[in-house]
N, C-alpha and C positions, 0 to 999 in steps of 0.2 A: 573206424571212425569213433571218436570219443561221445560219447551221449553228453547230451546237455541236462538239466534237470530238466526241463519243460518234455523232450523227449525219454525221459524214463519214467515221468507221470503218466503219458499216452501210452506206453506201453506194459504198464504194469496191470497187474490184476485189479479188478475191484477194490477188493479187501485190504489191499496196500496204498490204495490213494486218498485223498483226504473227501471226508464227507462233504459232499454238493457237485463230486464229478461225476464219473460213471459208473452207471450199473452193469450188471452183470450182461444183461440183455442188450443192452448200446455195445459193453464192449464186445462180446461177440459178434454180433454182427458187422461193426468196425472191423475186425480181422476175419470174415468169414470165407473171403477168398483164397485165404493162404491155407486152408485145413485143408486135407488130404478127403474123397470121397466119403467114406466110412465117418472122420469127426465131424462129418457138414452135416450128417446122419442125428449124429450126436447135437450139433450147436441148434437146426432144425428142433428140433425133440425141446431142448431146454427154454427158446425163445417163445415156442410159443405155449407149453407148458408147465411154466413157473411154477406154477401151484403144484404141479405133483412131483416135481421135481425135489422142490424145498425138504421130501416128505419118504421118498424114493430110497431104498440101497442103490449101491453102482447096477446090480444084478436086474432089478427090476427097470432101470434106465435102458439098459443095454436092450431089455428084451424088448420095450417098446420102438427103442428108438432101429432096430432091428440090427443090431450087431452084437459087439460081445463085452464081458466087463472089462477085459482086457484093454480096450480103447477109448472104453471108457477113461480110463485111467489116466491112459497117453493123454488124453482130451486136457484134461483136469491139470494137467505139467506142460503141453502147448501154451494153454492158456498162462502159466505161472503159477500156479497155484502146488501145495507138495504133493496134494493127491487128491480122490472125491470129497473126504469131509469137508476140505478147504473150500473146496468150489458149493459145495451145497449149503457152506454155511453164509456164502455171499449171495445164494438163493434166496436163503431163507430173508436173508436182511431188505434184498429188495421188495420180496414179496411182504414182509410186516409193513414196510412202507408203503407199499401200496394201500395195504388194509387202513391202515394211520390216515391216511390222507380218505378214501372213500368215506371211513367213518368220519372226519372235520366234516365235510360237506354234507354227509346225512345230519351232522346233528345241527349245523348252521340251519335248516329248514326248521329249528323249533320243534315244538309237541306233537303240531299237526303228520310232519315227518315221523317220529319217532312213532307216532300212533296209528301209522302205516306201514309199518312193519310186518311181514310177511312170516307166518309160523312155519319153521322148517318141516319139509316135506316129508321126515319118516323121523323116529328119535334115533337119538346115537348110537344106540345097541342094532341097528339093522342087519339085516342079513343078506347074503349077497343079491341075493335074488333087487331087493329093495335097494342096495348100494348103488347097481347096475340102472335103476328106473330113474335115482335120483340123480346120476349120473349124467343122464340123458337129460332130465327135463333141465339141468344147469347147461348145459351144451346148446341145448336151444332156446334159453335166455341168453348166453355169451353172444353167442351169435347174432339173434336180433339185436343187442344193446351195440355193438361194432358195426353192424352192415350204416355202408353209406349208404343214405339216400341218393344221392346223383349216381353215384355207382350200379346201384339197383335199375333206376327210372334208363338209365343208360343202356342195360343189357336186355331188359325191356323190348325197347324200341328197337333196339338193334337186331332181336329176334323177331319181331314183328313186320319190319323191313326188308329183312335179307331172302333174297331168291332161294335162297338154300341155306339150310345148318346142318352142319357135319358136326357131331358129337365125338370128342376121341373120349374112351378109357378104359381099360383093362383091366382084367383079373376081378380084384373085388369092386372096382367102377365099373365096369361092363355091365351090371345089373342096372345102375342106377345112369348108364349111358341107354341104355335100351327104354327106361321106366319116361328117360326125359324124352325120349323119341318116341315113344307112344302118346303123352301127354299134347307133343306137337300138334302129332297126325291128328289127332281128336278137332283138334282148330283147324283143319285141313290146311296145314303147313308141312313145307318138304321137308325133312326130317331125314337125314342118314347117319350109322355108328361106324367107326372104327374101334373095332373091339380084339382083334386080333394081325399078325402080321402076313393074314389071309393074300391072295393073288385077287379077291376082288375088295379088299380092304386098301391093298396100297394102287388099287386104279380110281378106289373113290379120292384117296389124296392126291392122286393124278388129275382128278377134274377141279379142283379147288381153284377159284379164280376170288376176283375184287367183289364180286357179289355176294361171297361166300359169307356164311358167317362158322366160324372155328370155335366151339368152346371144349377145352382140354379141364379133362374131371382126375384129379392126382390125391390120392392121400399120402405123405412121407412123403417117401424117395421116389418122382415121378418116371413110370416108366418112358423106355427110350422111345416107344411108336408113338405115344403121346407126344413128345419133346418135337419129336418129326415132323409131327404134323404141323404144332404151334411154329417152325422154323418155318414152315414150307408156307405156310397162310402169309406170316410177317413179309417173306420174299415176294409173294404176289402178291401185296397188297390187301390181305382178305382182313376183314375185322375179325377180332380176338377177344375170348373172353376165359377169364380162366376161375377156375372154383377148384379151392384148396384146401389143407388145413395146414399148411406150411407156409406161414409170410416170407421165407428166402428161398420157397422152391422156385427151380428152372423154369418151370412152368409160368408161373406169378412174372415170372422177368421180364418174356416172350409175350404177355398178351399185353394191350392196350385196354382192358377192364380189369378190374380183379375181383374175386367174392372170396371170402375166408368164412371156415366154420370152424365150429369147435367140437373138435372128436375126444376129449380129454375120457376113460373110461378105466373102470377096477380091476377089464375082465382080461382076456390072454388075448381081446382082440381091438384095435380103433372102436370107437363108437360112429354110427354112420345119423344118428337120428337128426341131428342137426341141417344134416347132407340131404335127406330127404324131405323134410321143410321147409330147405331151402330153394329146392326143384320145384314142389311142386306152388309155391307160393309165386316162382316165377312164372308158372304156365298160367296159374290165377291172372299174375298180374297184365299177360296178353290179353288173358280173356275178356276181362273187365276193361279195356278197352273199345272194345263194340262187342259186350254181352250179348244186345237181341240177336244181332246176325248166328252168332256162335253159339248160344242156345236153340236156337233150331237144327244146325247142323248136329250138335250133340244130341237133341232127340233124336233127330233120324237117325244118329247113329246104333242109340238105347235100343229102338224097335227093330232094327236086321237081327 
């Protein structure tokens, strides 16, 4: 079939369409279902980490986004583009625009604004040690400035209410799947992990009913007993809540809540600090619902 013009402006890269359509981040994600597993790896990685991306070799893209530079490439000529510079230099242009525009609005606020200005946290010559802290404490300001209120006050409740919460996550979420389940049990709330594809792991996803409440914990590429779990809740009805740092992970798709954080980091690993300020400000945020009752049971808990 012969394209039309209006169908070869939709399907062209960024970089080739006229300024005021798409960006790079709309348009991936407009074709995200047609990538092959490995470049969803890759279009993940770039959507929600613009900023390092812009900034990145294909090598250090690859290594986060966990595959290789090789597909990276492919990625980079799916999309239309000749190869990585291409695509990173319509990174780049979205992310200046972004800057463009947050600066109008700070400087629209006057003196008062600009005399609110925040001294950066380490000077430019940092060492990694300090790249990595600074790193962090931006991860969880990204994070707070995105999380929705309703979203938040929603998961909340929804923990606060449900007979039972079943935690899935694995690997390097297991930690912070166990950390949320202890937080629970402190408010004497029923609290269980899938943490593994254990014989008493896949009988707690055997009991999941409409009471349930499911929250599936993924950084990247969500693993499959997570995915399982979040199908199996959705099919019986159980409420879903998902905490990610992927806005196109499986995971995100499958729940009926979503919480995003930002794990952006210098080092050879994700950053999790956002991850866990986000946990435990949620077990806060049950708590502070009836503090007196729940501060007594926390003493007693202090003095065994």
């Amino acid at each position: 079939m012969k394209r039309t013009p209006d169908t070869a402006l939709a399907t062209a890269p960024p970089s080739q369409q006229a300024h005021g359509h798409q960006t790079l981040s709309a348009y991936i994600q407009a074709r995200f279902d047609e990538f092959s597993r490995s470049q969803k790896d890759v279009a993940q990685y770039i959507v929600d980490h613009l900023d390092e991306v812009a900034f990145q070799t294909a090598e250090e893209l690859a290594r986060r986004a966990n595959t290789s530079s090789s597909t990276v490439v492919r990625f980079s000529q799916a999309l239309g583009f000749e190869g990585f510079p291409e695509l990173q230099g319509s990174a780049r242009e979205e992310y200046r625009r972004r800057h463009e525009r947050g600066g109008a609005r700070a400087g629209a606020g006057g003196a008062g604004s600009r005399a609110a200005v925040v001294e950066p946290l380490f000077s430019l010559d940092q060492n990694e040690f300090e790249a990595a802290i600074a790193a962090d404490h931006l991860n969880v300001e990204e994070t707070a400035r995105k999380a929705s209120r309703s979203e938040i006050e929603a998961t909340i409740e929804a923990i606060a209410s449900a007979d039972k919460v079943l935690i899935a996550g694995t690997d390097q979420m297991a930690f912070f799947a166990s950390y949320l389940r202890h937080l629970l049990m402190l408010l004497d709330l029923r609290a269980e992990i899938v943490a593994s594809p254990s014989q008493e792991a896949l009988a707690r996803l055997g009991r999941i009913d409409e009471n349930t409440l499911v929250i599936g914990l993924s950084a990247g590429r969500p693993h499959a007993l997570v995915v399982r779990a979040m199908k199996l809740a959705r099919h019986r009805k159980a409420k879903t809540v998902a905490i990610t740092d992927a806005t196109l992970s499986e995971v995100a798709k499958l729940a009926g809540i979503r919480l995003y954080y930002s794990s952006n980091s210098p080092a050879y690993v994700r950053s999790h600090a956002a991850l866990l300020s986000m946990i435990q400000a949620l077990a806060y945020g049950v708590y502070a619902r009836d503090a007196a009752q729940y501060a007594d049971r926390i003493k007693a808990f202090r003095l065994k």
